[in-house]
Steps between C-alpha positions, in 0.01 A plus 500: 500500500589430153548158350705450227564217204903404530617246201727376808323572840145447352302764752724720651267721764622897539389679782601796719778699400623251190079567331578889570785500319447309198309748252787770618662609159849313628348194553343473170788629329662119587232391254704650195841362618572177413607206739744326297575833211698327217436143600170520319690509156596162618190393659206648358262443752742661789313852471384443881518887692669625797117591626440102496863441714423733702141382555683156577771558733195747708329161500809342645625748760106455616531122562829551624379760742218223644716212550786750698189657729636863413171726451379864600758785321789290462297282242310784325891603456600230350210459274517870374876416466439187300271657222712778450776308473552546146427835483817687397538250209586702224412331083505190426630421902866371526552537137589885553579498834865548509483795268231682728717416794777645365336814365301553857677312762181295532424117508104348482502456828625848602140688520515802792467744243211354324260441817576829691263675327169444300202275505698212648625684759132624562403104511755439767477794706113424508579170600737623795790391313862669461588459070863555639416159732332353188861629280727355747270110498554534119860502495488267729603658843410327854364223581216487335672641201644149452135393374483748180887474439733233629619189432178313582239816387177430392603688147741235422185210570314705263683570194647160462156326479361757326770534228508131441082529507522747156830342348351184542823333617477270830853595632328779706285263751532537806278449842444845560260376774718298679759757519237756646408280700849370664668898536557620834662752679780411749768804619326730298591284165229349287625130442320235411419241830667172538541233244413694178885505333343339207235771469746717483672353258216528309545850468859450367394256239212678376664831452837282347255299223286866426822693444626315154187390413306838510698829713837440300347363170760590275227636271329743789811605559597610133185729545525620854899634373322702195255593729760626745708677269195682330416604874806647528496667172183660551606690790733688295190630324375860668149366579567187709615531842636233727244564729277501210605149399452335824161627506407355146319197441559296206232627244669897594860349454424342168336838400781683607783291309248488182531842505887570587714511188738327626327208698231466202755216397483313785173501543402390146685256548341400843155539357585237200741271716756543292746472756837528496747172485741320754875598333680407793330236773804484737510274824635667816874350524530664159398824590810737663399671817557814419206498266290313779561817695473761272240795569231613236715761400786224418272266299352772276861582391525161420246468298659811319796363475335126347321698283763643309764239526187314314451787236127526672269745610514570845155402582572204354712349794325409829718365760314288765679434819270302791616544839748220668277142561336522863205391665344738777295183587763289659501781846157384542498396874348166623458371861719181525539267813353834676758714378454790167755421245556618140381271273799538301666294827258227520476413082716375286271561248559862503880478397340273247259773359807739506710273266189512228492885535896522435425252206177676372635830570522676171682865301355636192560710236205568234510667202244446171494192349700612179799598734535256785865378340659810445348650865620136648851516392559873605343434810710177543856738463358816637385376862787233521253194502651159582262297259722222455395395790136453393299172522153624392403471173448910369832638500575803320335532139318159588126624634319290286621226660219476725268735376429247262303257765285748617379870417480544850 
């Protein structure tokens, strides 16, 4: 058994399967990808690893495991499953992720080709385990699947504490032990037992307060957009493959765009946070459908097309278009008057939490400081954008408006 120091946890205890697999090359990979990626320009001390997350939601899935009574190989399953969670994170985590997935066909949490073969397969199948079985737990398949990736999984637990631990906001606490200790499984569904709606909740509220304050921090996302299109440039370059890219870790992506003509830009920039600016900051009603559905393919002709109705540079024009406001949270299932029900039925606090993502919910379009008006102008005729109908305070041209408070 090995004990280890957790800034969260305090002594998390590996044993078994989870203490044979951590010195494995893909395991301590996760120490060179960031948690939280571009966040930490915001927050310097948010430079916590995917090694520690994973260390944490092992920890979980094992207290989970005790209070539900499920042992033997079901549990060595889930353990294996829960470590290795995070193992087909490519740089820098979610910051790249859509450009890897669209390059590969591959998500994080897609990982049958990685532990087939090698010395993590070797780990399991010395441990009479199936890496397909472990595969199938990590995207969250079966039952027990639910536990690594579901509604109520022990990642989720993890990563909010943690990422309010090393932002050093309190909008991420949460009573991780109480919801261990209240999940159950009825019908085959993990739900949590009778009279915990507010714990629940809790979930919902946590994940709404971390998601302005440090996920969708206008700043972080500035960075994570550069970041993301110098991904994508990079694989134009002959040397860099997709699968190449998902297997980087941060130091080998930096290295790699450093030395790529043309993603040396970005990543100067990236190195001295000299980040691009917000030209247009646009609220969803004035944002036209059509560019809320629009492929990757679509928005890089728009950014063409900004860039030289703005007499710009095309690399000059970064178009940043979140997905519509939802939260996965509010399918959570809870046992209520004996019955499971979606939380989303039983709280009126989750239509609530939806109104503040509609009104938080954000479109940008960056460009370098010394451009933002012409780039927010073009950008205002080219994609049609109904910014009349703005009440926030950075409209087109206007950036400054709250950059001044904060350099955040």
């Amino acid at each position: 058994m090995t004990t280890i120091k957790d800034s969260v946890h305090d002594h998390i205890e590996v044993s078994g399967v989870a203490e044979a697999l951590l010195d494995t090359p893909m395991v301590q990979r996760l120490r060179r990808i960031s948690q939280l990626g571009t966040v930490a320009l915001v927050y310097p001390s948010a430079n916590h690893t995917r090694f520690e997350h994973s260390l944490g939601v092992y920890h979980l899935a094992n207290e989970t495991l005790s209070h539900l009574g499920i042992e033997g190989v079901k549990a060595d399953r889930v353990r294996a499953a829960a470590l290795l969670h995070d193992a087909g994170h490519g740089p820098y985590s979610h910051n790249v992720e859509d450009v890897i997935h669209r390059h590969t066909g591959k998500y994080h949490d897609e990982v049958h080709d990685l532990l087939r073969a090698g010395e993590v397969a070797e780990v399991l199948d010395d441990h009479g385990l199936d890496p397909g079985e472990i595969a199938d737990l990590v995207r969250g398949d079966g039952e027990l699947g639910q536990l690594v990736s579901g509604e109520l999984d022990v990642d989720r637990m993890d990563y909010l504490v943690r990422d309010a631990h090393h932002t050093g906001v309190p909008y991420g606490t949460i009573d991780h032990e109480r919801l261990v200790r209240e999940l159950r499984f009825v019908d085959g569904e993990l739900v949590l037992a009778e009279g915990n709606v507010q714990t629940a909740e809790s979930l919902l509220v946590a994940r709404a307060l971390m998601t302005p304050a440090v996920y969708g921090h206008h700043t972080a996302r500035i960075a994570k957009a550069m970041l993301r299109r110098a991904a994508e440039r990079l694989l134009d370059a002959p040397d860099v493959s997709p699968e190449g890219l998902r297997r980087f870790d941060d130091h080998s992506l930096f290295a790699a765009l450093r030395d790529c003509e043309a993603t040396a830009g970005y990543a100067d920039r990236l190195d001295r946070r000299d980040l691009y600016k917000r030209a247009v900051w646009a609220e969803l009603d004035s944002v036209p459908d059509a560019l809320l559905d629009a492929g990757d393919g679509e928005i890089v002709d728009l950014e063409r097309e900004v860039a030289e109705a703005a007499g710009v540079d095309r690399e000059h024009v970064v178009l940043d278009v979140p997905g519509r406001p939802s939260i996965p949270e509010s399918t959570s299932r809870v046992v209520v008057n004996g019955n499971i029900r979606r939380l989303e039925s039983q709280s009126t606090l989750v239509q609530a939490l939806m109104r503040v993502q509609h009104d938080q919910w954000r479109f940008g379009v960056y460009a370098p400081d010394r451009h933002t008006e012409a780039v927010g102008h073009a950008a205002e005729r080219v994609l049609g954008l109904d910014l009349d109908a703005l009440v926030s305070e950075v409209r087109v041209g206007r950036h400054r408006t709250l950059d001044e408070f904060s350099e955040n």
